[in-house]
C-alpha positions in Angstrom: 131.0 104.9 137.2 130.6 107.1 139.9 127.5 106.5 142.5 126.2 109.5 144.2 124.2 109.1 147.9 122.1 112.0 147.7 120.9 113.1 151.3 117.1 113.3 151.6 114.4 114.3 153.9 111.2 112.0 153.7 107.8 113.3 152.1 104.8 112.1 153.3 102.5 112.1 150.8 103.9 109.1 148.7 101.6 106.5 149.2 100.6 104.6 146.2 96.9 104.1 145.7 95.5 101.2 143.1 97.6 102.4 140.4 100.4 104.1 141.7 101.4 107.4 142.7 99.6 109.9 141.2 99.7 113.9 141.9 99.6 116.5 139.7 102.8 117.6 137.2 103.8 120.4 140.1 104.2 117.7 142.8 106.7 115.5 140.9 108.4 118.6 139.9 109.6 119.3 143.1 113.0 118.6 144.0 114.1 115.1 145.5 110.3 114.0 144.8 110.7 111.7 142.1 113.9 110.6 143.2 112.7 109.3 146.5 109.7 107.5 145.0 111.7 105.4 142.5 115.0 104.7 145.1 111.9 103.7 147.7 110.8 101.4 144.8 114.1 99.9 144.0 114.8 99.5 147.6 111.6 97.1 148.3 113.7 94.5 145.5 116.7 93.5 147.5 117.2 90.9 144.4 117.8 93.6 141.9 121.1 92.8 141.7 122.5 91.5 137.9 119.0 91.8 136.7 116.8 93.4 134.2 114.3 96.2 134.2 111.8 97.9 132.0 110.7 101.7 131.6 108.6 103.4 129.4 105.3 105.7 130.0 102.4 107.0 127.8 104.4 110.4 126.4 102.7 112.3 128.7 104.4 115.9 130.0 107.5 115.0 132.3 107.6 111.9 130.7 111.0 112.0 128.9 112.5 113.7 132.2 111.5 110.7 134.7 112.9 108.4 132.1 116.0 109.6 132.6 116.3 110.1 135.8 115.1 106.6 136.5 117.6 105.4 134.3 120.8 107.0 136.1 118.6 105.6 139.6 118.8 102.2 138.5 122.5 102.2 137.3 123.4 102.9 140.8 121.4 100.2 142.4 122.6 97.3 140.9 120.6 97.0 137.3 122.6 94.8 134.8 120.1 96.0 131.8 117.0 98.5 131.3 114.9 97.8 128.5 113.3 101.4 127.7 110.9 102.4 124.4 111.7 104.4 121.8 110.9 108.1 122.8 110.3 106.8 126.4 106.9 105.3 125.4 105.7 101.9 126.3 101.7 101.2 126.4 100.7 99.9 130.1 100.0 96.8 128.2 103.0 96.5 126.1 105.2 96.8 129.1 103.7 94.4 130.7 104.3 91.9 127.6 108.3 93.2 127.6 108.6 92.3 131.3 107.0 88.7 130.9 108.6 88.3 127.7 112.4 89.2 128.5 112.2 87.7 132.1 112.4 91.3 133.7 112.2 91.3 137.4 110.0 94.2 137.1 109.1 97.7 135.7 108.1 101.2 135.9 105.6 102.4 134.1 105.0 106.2 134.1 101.8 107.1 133.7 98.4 108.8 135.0 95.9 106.2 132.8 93.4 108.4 131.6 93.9 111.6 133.6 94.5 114.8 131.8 98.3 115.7 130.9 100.7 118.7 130.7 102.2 121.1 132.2 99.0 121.4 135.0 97.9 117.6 134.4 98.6 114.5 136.2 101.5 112.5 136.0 102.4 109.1 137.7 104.7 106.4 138.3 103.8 102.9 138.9 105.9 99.7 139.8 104.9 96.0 137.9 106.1 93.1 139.0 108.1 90.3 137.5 104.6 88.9 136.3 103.9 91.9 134.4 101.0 92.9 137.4 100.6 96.3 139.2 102.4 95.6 142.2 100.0 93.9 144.5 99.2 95.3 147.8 102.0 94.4 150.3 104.7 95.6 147.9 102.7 98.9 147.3 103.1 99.1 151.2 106.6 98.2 151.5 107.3 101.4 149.2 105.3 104.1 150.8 107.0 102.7 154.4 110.1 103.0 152.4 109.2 106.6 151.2 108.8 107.7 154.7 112.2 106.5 156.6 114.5 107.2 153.2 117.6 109.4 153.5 119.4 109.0 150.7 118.7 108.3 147.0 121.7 106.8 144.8 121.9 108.4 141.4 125.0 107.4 138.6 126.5 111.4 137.1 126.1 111.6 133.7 124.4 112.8 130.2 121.4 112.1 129.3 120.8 109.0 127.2 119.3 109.3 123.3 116.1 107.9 123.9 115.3 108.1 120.3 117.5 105.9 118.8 117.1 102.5 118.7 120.3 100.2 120.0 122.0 99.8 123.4 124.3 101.9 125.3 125.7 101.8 128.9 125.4 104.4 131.9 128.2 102.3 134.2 127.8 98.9 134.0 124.4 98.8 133.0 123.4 98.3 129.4 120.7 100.4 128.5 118.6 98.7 125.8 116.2 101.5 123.8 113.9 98.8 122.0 110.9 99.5 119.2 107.8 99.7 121.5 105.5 97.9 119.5 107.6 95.2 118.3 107.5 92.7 121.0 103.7 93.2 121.8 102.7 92.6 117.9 104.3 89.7 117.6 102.0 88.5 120.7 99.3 89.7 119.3 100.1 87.8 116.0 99.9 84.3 118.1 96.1 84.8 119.7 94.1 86.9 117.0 93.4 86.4 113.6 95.2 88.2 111.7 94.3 86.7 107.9 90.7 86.8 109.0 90.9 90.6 109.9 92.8 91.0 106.8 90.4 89.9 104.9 87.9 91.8 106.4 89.0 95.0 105.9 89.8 93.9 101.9 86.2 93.6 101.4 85.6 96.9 102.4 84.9 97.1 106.3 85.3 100.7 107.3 86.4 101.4 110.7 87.8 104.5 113.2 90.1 104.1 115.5 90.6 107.2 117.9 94.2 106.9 120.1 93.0 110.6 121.4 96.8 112.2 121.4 98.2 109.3 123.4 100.1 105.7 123.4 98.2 103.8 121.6 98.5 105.5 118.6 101.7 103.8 116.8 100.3 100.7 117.9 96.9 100.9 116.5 98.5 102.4 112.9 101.4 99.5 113.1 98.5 96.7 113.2 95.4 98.6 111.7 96.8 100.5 109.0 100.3 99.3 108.7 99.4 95.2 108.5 95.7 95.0 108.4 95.1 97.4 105.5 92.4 99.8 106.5 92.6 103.0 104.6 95.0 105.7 105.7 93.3 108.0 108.3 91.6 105.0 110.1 93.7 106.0 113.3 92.8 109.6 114.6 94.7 111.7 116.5 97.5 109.1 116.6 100.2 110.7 117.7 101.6 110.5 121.1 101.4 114.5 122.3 102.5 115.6 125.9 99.4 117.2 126.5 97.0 114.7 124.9 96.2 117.8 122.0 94.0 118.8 125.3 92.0 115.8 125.2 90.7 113.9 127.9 92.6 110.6 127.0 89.4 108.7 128.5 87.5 106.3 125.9 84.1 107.5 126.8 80.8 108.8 125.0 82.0 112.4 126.8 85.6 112.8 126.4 85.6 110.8 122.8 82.5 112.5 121.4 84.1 113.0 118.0 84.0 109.0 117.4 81.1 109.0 119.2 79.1 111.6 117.5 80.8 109.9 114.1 79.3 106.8 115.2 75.3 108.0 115.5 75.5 109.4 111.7 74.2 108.2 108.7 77.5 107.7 107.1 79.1 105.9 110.3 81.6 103.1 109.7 81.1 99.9 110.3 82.6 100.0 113.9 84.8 102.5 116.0 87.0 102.3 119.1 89.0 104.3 121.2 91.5 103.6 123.8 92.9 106.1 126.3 96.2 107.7 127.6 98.4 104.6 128.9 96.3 102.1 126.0 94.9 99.8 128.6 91.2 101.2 128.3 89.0 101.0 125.4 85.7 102.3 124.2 83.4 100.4 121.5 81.3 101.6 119.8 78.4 100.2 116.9 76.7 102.4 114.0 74.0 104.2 116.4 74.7 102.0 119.4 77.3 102.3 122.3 78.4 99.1 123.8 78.8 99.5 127.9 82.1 97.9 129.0 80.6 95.5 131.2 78.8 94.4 127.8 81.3 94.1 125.9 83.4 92.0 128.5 80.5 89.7 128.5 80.1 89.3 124.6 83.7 88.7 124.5 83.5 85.7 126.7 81.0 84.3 124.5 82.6 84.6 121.8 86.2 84.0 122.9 86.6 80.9 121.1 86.7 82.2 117.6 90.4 84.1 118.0 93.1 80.9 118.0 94.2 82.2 121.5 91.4 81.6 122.7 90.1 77.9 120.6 90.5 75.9 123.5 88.0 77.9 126.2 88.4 80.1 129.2 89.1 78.8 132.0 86.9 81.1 134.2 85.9 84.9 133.9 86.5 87.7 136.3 84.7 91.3 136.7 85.2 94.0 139.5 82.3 94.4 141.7 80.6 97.3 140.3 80.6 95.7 136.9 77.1 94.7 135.7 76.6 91.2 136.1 76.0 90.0 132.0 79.5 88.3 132.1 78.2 86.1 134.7 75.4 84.9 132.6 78.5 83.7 129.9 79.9 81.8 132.6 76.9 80.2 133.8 76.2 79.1 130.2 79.9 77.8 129.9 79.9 75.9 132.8 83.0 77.8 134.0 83.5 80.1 137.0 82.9 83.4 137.8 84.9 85.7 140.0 84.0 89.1 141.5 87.1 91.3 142.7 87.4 94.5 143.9 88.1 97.3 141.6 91.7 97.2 140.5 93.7 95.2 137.8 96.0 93.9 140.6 93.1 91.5 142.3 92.7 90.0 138.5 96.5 89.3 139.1 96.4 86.2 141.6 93.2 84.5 139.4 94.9 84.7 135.9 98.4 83.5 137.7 96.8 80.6 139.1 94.8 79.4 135.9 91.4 80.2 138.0 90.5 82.6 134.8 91.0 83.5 131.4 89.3 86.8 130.3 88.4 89.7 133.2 86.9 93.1 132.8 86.1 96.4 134.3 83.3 98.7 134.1 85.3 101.4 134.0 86.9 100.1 129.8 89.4 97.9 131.1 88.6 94.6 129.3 91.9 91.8 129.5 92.7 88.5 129.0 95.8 85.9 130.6 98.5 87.2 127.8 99.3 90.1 129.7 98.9 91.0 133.6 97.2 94.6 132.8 94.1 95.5 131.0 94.6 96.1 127.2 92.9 98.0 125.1 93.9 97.3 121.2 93.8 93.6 122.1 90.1 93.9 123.1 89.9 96.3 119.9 91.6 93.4 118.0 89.1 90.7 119.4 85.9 92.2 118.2 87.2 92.5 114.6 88.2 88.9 115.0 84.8 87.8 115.9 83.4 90.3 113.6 85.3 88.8 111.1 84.3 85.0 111.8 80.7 85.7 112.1 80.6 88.0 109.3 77.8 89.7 111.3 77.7 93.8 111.9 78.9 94.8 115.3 75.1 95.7 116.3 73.8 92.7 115.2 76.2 90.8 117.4 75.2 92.9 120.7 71.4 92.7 119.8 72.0 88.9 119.4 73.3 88.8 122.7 70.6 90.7 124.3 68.7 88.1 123.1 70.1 85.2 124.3 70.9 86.7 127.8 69.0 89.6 128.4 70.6 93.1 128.9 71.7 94.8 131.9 70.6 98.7 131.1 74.0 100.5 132.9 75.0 104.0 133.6 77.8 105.3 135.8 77.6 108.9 137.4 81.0 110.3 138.4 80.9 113.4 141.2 84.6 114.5 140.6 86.7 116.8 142.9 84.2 116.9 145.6 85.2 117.8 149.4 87.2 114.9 150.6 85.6 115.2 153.9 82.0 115.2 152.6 82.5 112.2 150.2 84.1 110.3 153.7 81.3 111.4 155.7 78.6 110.0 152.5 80.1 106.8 152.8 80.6 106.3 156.5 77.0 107.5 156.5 75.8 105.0 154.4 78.3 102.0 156.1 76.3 103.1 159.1 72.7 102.4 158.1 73.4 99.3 155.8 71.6 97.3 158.5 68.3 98.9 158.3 68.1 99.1 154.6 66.7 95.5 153.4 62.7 96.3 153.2 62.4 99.9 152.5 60.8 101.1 149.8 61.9 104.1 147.6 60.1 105.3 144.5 58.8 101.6 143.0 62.0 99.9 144.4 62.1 97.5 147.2 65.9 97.2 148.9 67.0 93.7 149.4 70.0 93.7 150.2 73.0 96.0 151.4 76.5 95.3 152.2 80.0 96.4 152.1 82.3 94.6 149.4 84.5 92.8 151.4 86.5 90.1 149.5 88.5 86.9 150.1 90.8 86.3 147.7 90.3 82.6 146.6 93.8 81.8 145.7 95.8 83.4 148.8 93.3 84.3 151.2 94.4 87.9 151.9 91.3 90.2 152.8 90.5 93.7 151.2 87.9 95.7 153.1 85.4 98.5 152.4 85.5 98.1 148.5 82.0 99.6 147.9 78.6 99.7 148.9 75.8 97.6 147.6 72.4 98.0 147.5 70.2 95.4 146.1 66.5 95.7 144.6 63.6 93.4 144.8 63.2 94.7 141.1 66.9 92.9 139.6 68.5 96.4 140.3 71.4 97.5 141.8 73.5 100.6 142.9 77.0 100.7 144.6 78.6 103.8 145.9 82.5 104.0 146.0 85.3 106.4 146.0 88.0 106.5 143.1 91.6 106.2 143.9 92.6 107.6 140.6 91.7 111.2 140.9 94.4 113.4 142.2 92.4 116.2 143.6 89.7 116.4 146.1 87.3 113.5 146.1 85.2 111.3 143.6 82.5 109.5 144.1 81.4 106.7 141.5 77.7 105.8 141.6 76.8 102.5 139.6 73.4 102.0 138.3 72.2 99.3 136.8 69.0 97.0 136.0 68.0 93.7 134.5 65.8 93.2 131.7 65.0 89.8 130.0 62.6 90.2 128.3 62.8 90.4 124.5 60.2 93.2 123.6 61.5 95.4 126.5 65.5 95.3 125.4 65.4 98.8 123.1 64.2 101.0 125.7 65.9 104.0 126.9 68.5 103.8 129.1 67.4 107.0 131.4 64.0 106.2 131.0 65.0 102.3 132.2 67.3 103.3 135.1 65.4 106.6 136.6 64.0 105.3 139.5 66.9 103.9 140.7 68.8 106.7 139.8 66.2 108.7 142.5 66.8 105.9 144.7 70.8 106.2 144.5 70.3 110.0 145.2 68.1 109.6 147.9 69.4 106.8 149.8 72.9 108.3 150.1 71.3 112.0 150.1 73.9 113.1 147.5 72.8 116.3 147.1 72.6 117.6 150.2 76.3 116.6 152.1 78.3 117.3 148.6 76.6 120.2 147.2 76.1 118.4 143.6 72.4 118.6 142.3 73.8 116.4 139.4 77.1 114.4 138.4 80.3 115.7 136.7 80.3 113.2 133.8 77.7 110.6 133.1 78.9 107.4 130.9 
């Protein structure tokens, strides 16, 4: 085997953000780009030696290309074996089971989440750690230093390796392992859900769609949906993995999924539809004529929990990033179990589910998880509604009615203000950081402000402090907005704007969402004067 030093010249525009590095297709095309990123990676694990990795990606456009080239990368630093999927796909997810599972010190997952793909698309590469987390925030540091002192990559000469076939073969002395990608996370799906019960379901009949819009998740879903469940042939939609997404928007949302969606509000809808997005660790629900919010659907799986045999013995504690509505913590209170607010970013869940401080955690933005893997996953939270659908033997919008009931609804919207000037979305939010003290007591429209803060959290279990993670504004009225700014675009700004509002009571729980959350949708305008410093009279996408 012979190791090539490559001399290099630094960029500076690798720092990785929540999830990764992400830039458009064009940027890791350039020469020595990917390269650096992935040597700056393996650098920050001075124990690679003799060990094991993983690497796989959602099939997105340059996909198969960074596969390879982080395969010959390895060999030269000291890799004993590299457990890739087939084809060079791995969920998010499902690599995160394969890391925990084979006792990997790590893995790179290539992927933008639910950005657009091809040729003019996103890409991105990510690092896990050996507990199957996103890399938490002093690694992610460690590479980006790394990235800007490198001079030399290491890269093993050679041919490309059949990514294809299944079996092992060796670049050097590292075995190279191409493994059935959803073998392993199957089989753990096998030991916490149902699968008799959702068996039996579909026997009698229950009709369902499932749309893997173009991306990972498709084998998957077909493998346990189709393939061992039995529901009907076509079930799955657009479930194959294509480069491009078939020019969808691989996010599960009312906008992006409208087929389902649309499918969903007819008269001949099926009993229950889901999607899931680009990398398989979002997911969208969705009833006959009712949408279920994320935040929602977090929350009603926490009450129910204890129907899927992962889950018999209770949760130890839920967890939900900050600009999630609050209905989870209403499960917890009723459990008698605690509940944790994080900032926005699968890594903060990481240190909680490690130390046994929680059991299920969610997102607003369709990231719903649980402890069995250390990302969010969205065919397992797809697989735990038909497990409680099938031991209550109650339709999906009977469930989330029910639940209105017993805890009242929290009426949610989210309005996304994409690829905005990066210097106007800064000046928003430092504008807003600047007035938070004189906001309590002023009135806008029929709202009262309460409260107003910055997100600042502790984390319970290490103590490390993350700052600035969005601003709050509380109502006299049980509303709330926060403002923050995305770090998974890769152009220009985006500012996320979270609405929501209380309601408890029973007669008032079928209302209108717009009609329920307009005045402090005026208020979120007003009080941050949106209009005016981006130049948006209304958002990009509204879920």
């Amino acid at each position: 085997m012979t190791v090539t030093h490559v001399p290099t010249t630094a960029f500076s525009d690798q720092k990785p953000g929540t999830s990764g590095l992400r830039k458009k297709v064009p940027v890791f095309q350039q020469p020595r780009y990917v390269e650096n990123f992935v040597q700056a990676i393996f650098d920050t694990i001075p124990e690679r030696e003799g060990t094991t990795l993983v690497v796989g990606g959602d099939g997105r456009y340059l996909n198969r290309q960074v596969v390879q080239t982080t395969l010959k990368i390895a060999a030269a630093n000291g890799f004993a074996r590299v457990l890739v999927g087939q084809g060079g796909l791995l969920s998010t997810p499902a690599a995160s089971c394969v890391i925990r599972k084979h006792g990997a010190i790590g893995g790179i997952i290539l992927s933008a989440s639910h950005n657009p793909g091809g040729p003019d698309g996103d890409f991105g590469i990510k690092f896990n750690t050996a507990n199957g987390g996103p890399a938490p925030e002093g690694i992610t540091a460690a590479i980006y230093a790394r990235t800007r002192t490198l001079t030399e990559y290491r890269i093993v000469d050679g041919p490309d390796r059949d990514l294809d076939a299944l079996g092992t073969t060796r670049i050097g002395d590292m075995t190279v392992e191409v493994i059935d990608p959803v073998a392993d996370y199957a089989a753990l799906m096998r030991d916490l859900i149902d699968f008799p019960a959702i068996t039996r379901l579909f026997a009698a009949g229950f009709r369902m769609r499932f749309d893997a819009m173009s991306a990972v998740t498709g084998p998957y879903a077909k493998a346990i949906l189709e393939d061992t469940f039995g529901a009907a042939p076509g079930t799955v939609i657009n479930a194959v993995p294509m480069e491009d997404f078939g020019g969808h928007h691989p996010d599960p949302n009312p906008v992006h999924a409208h087929e389902l969606y649309d499918l969903m509000q007819g008269a001949d809808a099926p009993d229950f539809g889901a999607a899931s997005d680009g990398d398989g660790d979002r997911n969208m629900i969705v009833a006959p004529g009712l949408f279920v919010t994320p935040s929602d659907s977090l929350a009603i799986l926490a009450a129910h929990a204890h129907r899927a045999p992962g889950y018999a013995a209770g949760l130890a504690g839920i967890a939900r990033s900050m600009p999630t509505s609050r209905a989870a913590d209403r499960v917890a209170a009723s459990l008698g179990i605690a509940a944790y607010e994080t900032p926005t970013g699968w890594k903060f869940f990481g240190n909680l589910l490690d130390a046994g401080l929680i059991t299920l955690c969610g997102e607003e933005s369709a990231g719903t998880g649980s402890n069995h893997v250390r990302e969010k996953d969205g065919l397992w939270a797809v697989l735990m509604w038909l497990n409680i659908l099938a031991a209550t033997g109650r339709p999906a919008q009977d469930l989330v009615r029910a639940h209105w009931a017993a805890f009242g609804r929290d009426y949610y919207t989210r309005h996304d203000y994409e690829e905005i000037d990066a210097e106007a979305a800064k000046r928003l939010m430092d504008g807003l950081r600047a007035r938070l003290a004189e906001l309590p007591g002023r009135r806008i429209g029929d709202l009262t402000v309460t409260s107003a803060d910055d997100f600042r959290y502790v984390d319970p279990v290490d103590g490390s402090v993350t700052e600035q993670q969005g601003i709050r504004i509380g109502f006299a009225e049980d509303a709330r907005v926060v403002y923050r700014l995305s770090g998974t675009g890769t152009a220009g700004a985006t500012l996320r704007v979270y609405i929501e509002r209380y309601e408890a009571a029973r007669d008032r729980l079928e209302r209108p969402v717009a009609e329920v959350l307009a005045s402090a949708v005026q208020a979120a305008g007003e009080l941050a004067d949106i209009a005016a410093i981006t130049g948006r009279s209304e958002p990009s996408v509204v879920t």
